[in-house]
N, C-alpha and C positions, 0 to 999 in steps of 0.2 A: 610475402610482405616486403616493402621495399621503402623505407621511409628517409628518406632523400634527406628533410631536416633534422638535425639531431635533437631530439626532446631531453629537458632538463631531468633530471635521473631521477625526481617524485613522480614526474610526468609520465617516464615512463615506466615506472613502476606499475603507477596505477593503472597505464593502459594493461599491463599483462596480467594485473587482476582482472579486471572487466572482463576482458571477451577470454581469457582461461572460464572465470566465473561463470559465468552467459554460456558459455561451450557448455560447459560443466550440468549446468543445470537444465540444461534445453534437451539435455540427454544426445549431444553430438559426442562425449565421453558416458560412456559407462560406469554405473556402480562396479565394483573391483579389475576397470580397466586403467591401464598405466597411461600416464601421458606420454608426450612423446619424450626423448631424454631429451636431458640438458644442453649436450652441446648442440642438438637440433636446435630447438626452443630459443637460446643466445644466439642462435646465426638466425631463425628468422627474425625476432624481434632486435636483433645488433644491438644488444646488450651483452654485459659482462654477467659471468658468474654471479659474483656477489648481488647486483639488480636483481635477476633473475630468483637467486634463494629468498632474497627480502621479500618478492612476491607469492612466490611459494610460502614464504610461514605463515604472511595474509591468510591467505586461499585454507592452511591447515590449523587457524584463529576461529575461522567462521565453521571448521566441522565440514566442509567438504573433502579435502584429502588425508592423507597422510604419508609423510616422507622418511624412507629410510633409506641409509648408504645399502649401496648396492643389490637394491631394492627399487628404489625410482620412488617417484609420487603415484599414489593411487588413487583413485575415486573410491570416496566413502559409500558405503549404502544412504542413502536418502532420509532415513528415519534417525541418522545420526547428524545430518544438515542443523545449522543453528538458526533456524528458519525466523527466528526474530530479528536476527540481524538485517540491519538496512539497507544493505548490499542484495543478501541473499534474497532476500523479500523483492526488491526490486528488480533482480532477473528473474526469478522468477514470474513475475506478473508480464515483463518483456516477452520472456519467452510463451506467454500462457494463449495458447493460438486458440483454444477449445475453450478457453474463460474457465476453466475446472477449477484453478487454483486462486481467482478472482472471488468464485463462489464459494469456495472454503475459506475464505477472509472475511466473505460478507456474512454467513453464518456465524462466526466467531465474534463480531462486530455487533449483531444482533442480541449475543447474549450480553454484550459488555456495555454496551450503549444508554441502552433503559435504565441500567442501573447506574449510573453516570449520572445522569439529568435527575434522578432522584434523589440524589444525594448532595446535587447542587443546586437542588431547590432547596434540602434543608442547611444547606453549610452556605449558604452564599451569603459574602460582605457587598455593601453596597457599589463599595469601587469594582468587584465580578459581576455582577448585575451590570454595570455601564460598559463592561469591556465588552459581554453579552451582548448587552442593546446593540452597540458599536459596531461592530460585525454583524451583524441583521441589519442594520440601516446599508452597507454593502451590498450585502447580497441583495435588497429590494432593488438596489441601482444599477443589478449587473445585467447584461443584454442578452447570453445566451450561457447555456453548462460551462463553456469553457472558462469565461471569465467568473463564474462565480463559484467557480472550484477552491479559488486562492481564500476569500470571504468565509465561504462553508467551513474549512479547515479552521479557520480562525474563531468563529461562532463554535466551531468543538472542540475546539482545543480549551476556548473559554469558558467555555462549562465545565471541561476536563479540571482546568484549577480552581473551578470552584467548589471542587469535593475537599480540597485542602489534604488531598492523598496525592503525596507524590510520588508514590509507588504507582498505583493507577493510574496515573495522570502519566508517567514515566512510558510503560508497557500502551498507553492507549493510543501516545504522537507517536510509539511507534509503528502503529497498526494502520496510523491513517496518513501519514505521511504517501507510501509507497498508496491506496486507495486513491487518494488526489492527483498522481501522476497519471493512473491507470486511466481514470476519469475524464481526465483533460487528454489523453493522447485518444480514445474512444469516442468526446464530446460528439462527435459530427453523425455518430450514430441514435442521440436520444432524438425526438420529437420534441419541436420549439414548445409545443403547446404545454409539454411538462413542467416550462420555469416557474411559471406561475402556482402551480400545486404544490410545488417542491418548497418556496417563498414559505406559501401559505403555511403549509405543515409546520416550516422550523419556527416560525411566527408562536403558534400551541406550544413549542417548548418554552420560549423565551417569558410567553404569556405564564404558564405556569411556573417557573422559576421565581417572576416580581411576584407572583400571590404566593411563593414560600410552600407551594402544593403537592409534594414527594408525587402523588399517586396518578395526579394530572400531570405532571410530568414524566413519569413513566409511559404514561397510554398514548402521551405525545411522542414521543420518541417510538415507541413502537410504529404506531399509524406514518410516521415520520419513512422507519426503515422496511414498511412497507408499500412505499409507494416508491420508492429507489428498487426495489426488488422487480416490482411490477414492470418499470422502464427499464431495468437490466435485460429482465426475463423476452420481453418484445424484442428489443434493440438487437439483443443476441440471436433473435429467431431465424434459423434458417430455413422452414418452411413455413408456408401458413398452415394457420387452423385448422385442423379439419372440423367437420360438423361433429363431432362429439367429443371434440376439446372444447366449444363453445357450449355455455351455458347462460341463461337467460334468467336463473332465478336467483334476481338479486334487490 
């Protein structure tokens, strides 16, 4: 690395979390492998010490390493990663070349989702309902996945405060956050013809939420995350069908 301008010292701080991070988690460092030392580390990034440790205690914040004198930094096991964090979430999903760890989000998502919108049918103040609408009227205006990624978020986030838990609501932006990046850097992979299903579906939610209907909202949200499942599940396909993956009894 050789960087010719010198970055302001948060800058480049956070550069040496990033791609330590991203290294870290893409598995270019090992679980209980050492980084490289220090004064390596400071001469390629041309940073000082202190830089350098301040990014290190990041890195041993989020549960990926751990540093000790005359011991070095080491890669944590992975089951001890603090995988809610928004950092780690989002290299993660960078590094996720196989979608594995895309699809263990959306699993996770599916359980927490339905139960969202049913709870923000029955907790919803009139001004959540309009933020709701608000964000649907959006998303009907947006042209393809990419741009109606930003709307989407927004329509679930706005449910999200409409449970009046902000614990849930806390743990849910952070699950969808890092989902909406992944979405939109992928976008060129759905089929245009999906926007309009996709419209449709959140429409059932919003529709159930103004009738105040927990159960209709639930079954929307369901029908909802799966027809995102369905367009992941395609979009990811690396080969076609065979004849007896295809079924006609529908």
């Amino acid at each position: 690395m050789n960087y010719k301008t010198p970055l302001p010292r948060k800058s480049r701080h956070a550069r040496i979390v990033h791609e330590l991070g991203t290294q870290i988690v893409s598995g270019h460092f090992l679980p209980e492998q050492r980084l490289p030392p220090e004064a390596q580390l400071c001469e390629d990034y041309e940073v000082s010490r202190p830089v350098l440790r301040e990014a290190t205690r990041v890195l041993v914040a989020k549960g990926l390493v751990r540093s000790k004198p005359k011991v070095g930094t080491v890669v944590k096991p992975r089951s001890e990663w603090h995988l809610l964090d928004p950092d780690v979430l989002h290299w993660l999903l960078q590094s996720d070349s196989r979608h594995t760890f895309y699809e263990t989000l959306v699993k996770v998502r599916n359980i927490i989702e339905p139960e969202i919108a049913a709870m923000a049918a029955a907790n919803a103040r009139p001004d959540d309902v309009t933020a709701i609408e608000e964000a649907y009227l959006r998303m009907e205006r947006s042209e393809d996945i990419a741009t109606m990624a930003e709307p989407d978020m927004a329509f679930h986030l706005s449910i999200a405060n409409a449970t009046h838990n902000e614990l849930l609501t806390h743990l849910y932006s952070i699950m969808l956050l890092p989902v909406r990046d992944y979405l939109e850097r992928s976008s060129a992979l759905f089929p245009g013809e999906g926007l309009g299903l996709l419209v449709s579906r959140h429409k059932a939610i919003l529709t159930a939420i103004q009738h105040r209907d927990p159960l209709s909202a639930r079954h929307a949200s369901i029908a909802q995350l799966a027809g995102v499942d369905d367009m992941i599940t395609e979009a990811f396909r690396t080969e076609p069908l065979s004849e007896r993956d295809v079924s006609y009894d529908h």
